[in-house]
N, C-alpha and C positions, 0 to 999 in steps of 0.2 A: 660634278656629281660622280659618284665610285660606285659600280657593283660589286658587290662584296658574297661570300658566305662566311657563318660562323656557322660551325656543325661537330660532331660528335658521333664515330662512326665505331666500326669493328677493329679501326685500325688504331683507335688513339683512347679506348677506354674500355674496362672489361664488362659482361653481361651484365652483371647487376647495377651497374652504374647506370646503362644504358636503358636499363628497362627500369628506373627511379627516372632518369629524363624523358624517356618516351611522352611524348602527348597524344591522346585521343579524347574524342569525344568533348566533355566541356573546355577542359585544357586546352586543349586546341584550338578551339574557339576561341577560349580567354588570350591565348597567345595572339590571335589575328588579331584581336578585335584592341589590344592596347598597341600595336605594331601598327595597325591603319587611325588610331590617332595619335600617334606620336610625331613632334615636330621633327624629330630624329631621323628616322625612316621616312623617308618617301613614298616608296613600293615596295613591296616584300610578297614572299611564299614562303609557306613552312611545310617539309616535307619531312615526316614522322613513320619510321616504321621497325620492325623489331630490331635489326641493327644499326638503325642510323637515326638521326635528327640535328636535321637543319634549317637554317632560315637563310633564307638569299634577300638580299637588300640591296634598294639602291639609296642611297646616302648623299648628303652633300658633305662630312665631316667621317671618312672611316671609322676616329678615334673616339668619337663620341654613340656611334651605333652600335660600336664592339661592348662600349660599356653598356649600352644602353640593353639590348641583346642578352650579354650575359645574366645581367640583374634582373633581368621579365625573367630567365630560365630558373633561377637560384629561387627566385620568388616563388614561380608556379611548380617547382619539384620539390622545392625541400632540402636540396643539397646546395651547401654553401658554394658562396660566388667564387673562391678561394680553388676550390676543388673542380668547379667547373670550367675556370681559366687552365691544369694543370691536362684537363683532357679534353679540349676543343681545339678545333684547327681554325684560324683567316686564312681566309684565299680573296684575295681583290683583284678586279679587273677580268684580261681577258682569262687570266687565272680560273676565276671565280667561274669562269661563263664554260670554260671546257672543263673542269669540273661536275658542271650540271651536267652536261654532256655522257660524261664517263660515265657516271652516276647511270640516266638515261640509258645506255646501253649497257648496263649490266656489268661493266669492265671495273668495276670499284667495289663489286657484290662479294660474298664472300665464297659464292659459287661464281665461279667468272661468266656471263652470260647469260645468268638467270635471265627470265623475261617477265616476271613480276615485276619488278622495279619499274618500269617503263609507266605501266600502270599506275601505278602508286605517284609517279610523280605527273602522269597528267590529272589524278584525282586530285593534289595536293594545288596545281596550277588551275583548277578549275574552282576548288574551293576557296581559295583566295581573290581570283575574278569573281565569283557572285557574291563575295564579301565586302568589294571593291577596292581590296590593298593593291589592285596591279593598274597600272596604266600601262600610256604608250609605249614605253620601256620596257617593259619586261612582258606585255603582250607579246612583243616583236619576237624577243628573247625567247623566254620558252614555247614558242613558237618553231624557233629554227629548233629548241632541246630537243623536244616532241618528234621533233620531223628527221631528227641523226636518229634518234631510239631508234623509230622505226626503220629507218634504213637497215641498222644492223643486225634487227630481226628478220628483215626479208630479204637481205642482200648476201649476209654472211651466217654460218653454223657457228659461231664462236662459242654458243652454250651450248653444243652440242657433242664437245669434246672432254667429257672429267678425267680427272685422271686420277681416281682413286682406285684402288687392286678390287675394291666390291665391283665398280662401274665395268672394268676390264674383264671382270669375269661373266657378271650377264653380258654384254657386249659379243664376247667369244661365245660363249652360248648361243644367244640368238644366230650369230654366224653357222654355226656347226649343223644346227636342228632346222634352219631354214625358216628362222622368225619364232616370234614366243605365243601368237596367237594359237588357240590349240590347244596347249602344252601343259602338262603336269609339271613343277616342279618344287622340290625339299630343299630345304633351307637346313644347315644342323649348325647351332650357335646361335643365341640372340643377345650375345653385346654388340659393340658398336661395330665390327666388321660384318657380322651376319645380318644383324637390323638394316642395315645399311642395303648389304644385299637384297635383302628381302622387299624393302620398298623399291629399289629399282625394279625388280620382277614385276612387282605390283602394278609400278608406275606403268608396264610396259606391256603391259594385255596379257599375261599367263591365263590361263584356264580356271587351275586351281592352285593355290602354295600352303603349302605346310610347312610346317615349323616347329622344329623339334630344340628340344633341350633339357638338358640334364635337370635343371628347377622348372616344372612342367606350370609354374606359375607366373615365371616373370616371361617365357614365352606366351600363353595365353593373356597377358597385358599388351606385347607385340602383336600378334596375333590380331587383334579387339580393333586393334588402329590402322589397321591396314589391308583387312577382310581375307585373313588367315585362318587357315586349320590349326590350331597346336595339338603339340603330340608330345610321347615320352620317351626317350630313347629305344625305349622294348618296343615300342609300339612303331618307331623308324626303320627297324631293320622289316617290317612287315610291308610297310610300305612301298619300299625300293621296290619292289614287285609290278606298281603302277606310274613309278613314275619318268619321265625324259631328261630329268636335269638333275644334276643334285649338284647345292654349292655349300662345303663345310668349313667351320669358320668358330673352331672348338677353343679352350685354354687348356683340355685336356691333354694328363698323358698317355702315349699309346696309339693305337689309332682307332678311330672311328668306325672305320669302314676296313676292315681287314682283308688279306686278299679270299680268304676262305665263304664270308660273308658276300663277297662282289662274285663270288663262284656258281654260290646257292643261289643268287639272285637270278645269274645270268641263265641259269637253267629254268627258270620258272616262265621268263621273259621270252621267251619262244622267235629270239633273234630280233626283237625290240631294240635299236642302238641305244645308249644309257652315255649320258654325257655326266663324268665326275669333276670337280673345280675345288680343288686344294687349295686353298685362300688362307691356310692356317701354319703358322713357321712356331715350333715343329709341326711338319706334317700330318694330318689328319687321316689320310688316305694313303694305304701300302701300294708303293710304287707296281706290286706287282700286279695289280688289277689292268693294269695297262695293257699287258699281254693277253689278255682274254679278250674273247668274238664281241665284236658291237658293243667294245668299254671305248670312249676316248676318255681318258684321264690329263690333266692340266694342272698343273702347279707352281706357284707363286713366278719362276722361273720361265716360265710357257709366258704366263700374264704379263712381262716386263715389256716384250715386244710391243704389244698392246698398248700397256702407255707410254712407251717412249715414240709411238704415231701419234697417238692421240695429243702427246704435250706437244710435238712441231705442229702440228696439223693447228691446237687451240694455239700457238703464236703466229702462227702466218695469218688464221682471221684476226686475233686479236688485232694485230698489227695495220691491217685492212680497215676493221674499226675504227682505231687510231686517227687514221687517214679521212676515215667522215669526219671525224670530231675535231680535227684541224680544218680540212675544211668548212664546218660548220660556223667555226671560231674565226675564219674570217669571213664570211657570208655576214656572220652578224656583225663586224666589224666594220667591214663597208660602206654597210648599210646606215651603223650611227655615224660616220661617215658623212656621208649623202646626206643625212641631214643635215648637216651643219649648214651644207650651201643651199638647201629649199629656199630659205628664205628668200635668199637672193635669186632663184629660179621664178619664184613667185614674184616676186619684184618687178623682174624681166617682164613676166607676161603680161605682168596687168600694165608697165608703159606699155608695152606693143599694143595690147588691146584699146589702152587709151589713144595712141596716134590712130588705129582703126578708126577708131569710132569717129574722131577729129575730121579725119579722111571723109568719111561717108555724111558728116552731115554739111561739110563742106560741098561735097556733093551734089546731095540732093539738093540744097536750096541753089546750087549754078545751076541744075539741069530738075526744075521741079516739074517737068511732064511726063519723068519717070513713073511707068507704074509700080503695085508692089513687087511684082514679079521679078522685073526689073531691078529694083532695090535689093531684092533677097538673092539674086544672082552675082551683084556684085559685090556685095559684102561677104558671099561663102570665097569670092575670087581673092579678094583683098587681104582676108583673115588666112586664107590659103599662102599668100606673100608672107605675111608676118609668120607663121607659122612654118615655112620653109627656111627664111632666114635667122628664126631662130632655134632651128632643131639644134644641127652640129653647133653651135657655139653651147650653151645648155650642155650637150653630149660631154663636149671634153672638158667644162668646169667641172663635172662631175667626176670624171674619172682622172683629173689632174688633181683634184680634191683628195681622191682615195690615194693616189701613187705618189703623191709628196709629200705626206703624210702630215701636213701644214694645212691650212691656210691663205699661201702666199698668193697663187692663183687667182683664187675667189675673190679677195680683196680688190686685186687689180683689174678683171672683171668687173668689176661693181664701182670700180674708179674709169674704165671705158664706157661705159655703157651711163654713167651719171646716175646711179641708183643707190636710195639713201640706204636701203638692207647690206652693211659692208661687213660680213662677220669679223670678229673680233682675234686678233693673231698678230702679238707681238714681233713674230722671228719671220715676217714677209720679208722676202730680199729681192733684191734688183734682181738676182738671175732670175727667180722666181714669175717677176713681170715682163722679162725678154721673152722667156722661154713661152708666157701665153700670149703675150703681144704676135709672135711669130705663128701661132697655131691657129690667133685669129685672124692674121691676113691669111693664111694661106684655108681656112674655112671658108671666110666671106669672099675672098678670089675665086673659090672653087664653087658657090654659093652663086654669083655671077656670073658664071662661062657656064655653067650647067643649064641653070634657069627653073631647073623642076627638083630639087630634093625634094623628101619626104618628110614630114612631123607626124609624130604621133604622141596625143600627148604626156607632158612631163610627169605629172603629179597622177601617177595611180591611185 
């Protein structure tokens, strides 16, 4: 069996491609619902949202899923199969599984750390469970995703660091003013540096924000969206009067904010500090407003500081993240792992519980004046033996299972112990049977001179 993704993200196809494959709603449905009967797929999830769509599978045939996959995608959107091969990515294996991982923690987002996604992909794992495309496999699986997400939502700030000249400027502002709750601040500019700015204010508890610009219409569409004042230019220099922050962010030429205008203001303001944030190349704001009582002025130059913290600051979490999602990726690898040799754990215990039980009725019929009590005293003592001797043996097929990254062990376990569960591993080698022949004398030696180990049982 192979777990696989086929997907289609921000990184391998442009927006409108992506939003003709998006699925919601029936799509979505109709996506699970031929994926959970298809002899192709095994198990699957499909995770759909404005930038990305994926399907994680687990397969017995890659080549046949991918196609299989594609062709339900080309079907249910519209866009040839052709075209969908030209902007989809495979990832198989443990690939595929740090992947979700990444995915999961936001490190694949097109905002690095968003925490939406997290969500999104335990919606998308839960809708597939009550639809019943998931079993034991990818239960397991997104399972450990879910549990990395959250780690690096509550272990690390890694979406906490942007490093855009808008984010750098509210950033320093909150710094300067002592937090944004409170606070008045004007926005001057509504393309994409000023919008930009404007919803981090938003985002960030201001008071009240206004929003000025030159087409006093497509600022009142900004405005509308983000529970903004809009304003007119004539109607901004008025303003300065009441406000704490100003961050301008014009295409105009000239400047905005003149020092003569930052003069008349500063008189009205009755020693009010006024924080100004030049975000705009050429210049928006006359450097000479700087020299004036309770101006700080900051420009593009000031803000670089700002993010070149913020970019090391976002790769030493990133990089921390990183580190869950590898270890995540082998958490889960161990663990498919460990199963291999269940079987043969199970095997183990049901002989051991069969010689018990052989024991005990042997037993009672030599000594039938036992009473129950009696009975139920020495089968907890007996089951206590079995159960001690066969902890540590159990213990290190498991973990000779994970660290030789074979089967060789298991097999030869299962050839001492006379048990028909022998998993299946062509490349078992003699060192391979030395090296547990040696782990199980010196177990069952230590098993023997002790007298009292511990079990607790195998199969959680």
């Amino acid at each position: 069996m192979h777990i696989m993704v086929v997907g289609m993200s921000h990184h391998s196809a442009p927006v409108d491609l992506r939003e003709r494959v998006s699925l919601s709603g029936d799509a979505h449905s109709h996506v699970l619902t031929q994926l959970g009967g298809s002899r192709t797929v095994l198990e699957s999830v499909v995770l759909s949202t404005c930038n990305r769509t994926e399907v994680y599978a687990l397969a017995n045939s890659t080549h046949a899923a991918h196609d299989f996959i594609l062709t339900l995608l080309a079907n249910t959107s519209g866009v040839p199969k052709q075209e969908l091969a030209q902007h989809t990515y495979l990832l198989q294996g443990e690939a595929a599984v740090a992947h979700a991982m990444r995915v999961a923690c936001g490190l694949d987002s097109i905002v690095v750390g968003e925490t939406q996604i997290l969500g999104q992909m335990r919606e998308a794992f839960q809708t597939a469970f009550e639809a019943g495309n998931t079993g034991a496999m990818f239960n397991r699986m997104f399972r450990e995703v879910l549990h990395v997400g959250k780690r690096a939502q509550s272990e690390t700030t890694v979406g906490q660091h942007p490093v855009s000249v808008s984010y750098a400027a509210v950033q320093l502002a909150s710094k300067v003013v002592g937090g944004l709750q409170g606070k008045v601040a004007l926005v001057i500019g509504a393309g994409q540096m000023g919008a930009l700015a404007a919803k981090h204010l938003a985002a960030q508890g201001v008071n009240r924000l206004l929003l000025a610009n030159r087409t006093l219409e497509k600022a009142a569409v900004l405005a509308s969206e983000i529970g903004a004042q809009a304003l007119s230019l004539e109607d901004m220099e008025a303003a300065l009067q009441d406000v704490d922050i100003v961050v301008s962010a014009t295409a105009r030429p000239g400047y905005t904010i003149a020092a003569n205008l930052a003069r008349q203001t500063v008189t009205g303001r009755r020693g009010r500090p006024l924080v100004l944030l030049d975000i705009a190349v050429p210049r928006d704001i006359d450097p000479a407003c700087a020299e004036l009582p309770n101006v700080y002025l900051y420009d593009v130059d000031d803000l670089n500081g700002v993010i070149d913290a913020n970019v090391k600051e976002r790769e030493r979490q990133a990089a921390l993240v990183e580190e869950m999602v590898a270890s995540g990726v082998r958490a889960f690898s161990d663990w498919l792992t460990e199963q291999e040799v269940v079987p043969l754990i199970v095997a183990l215990r049901q002989k051991g519980e069969a010689i018990e039980r052989e024991v005990m009725a042997s037993l009672v019929h030599k000594l039938p004046h036992l009473s129950e009590r009696d009975r139920k005293i020495i089968h907890k003592h007996t089951m206590s033996i079995v159960n001690q001797l066969l902890r540590e043996p159990i213990q290190h097929v498991k973990e000779l299972s994970i660290s030789s990254g074979d089967l060789a062990y298991a097999s030869m376990f299962a050839q001492l112990f006379g048990l028909d569960a022998v998993p299946n591993d062509d490349e078992a080698t003699e060192s391979g049977a030395v090296r547990l022949m040696d782990v199980l004398s010196r177990v069952l030696g230590e098993a023997s001179r002790q007298g009292q180990p511990q079990l607790h049982p195998v199969l959680r």
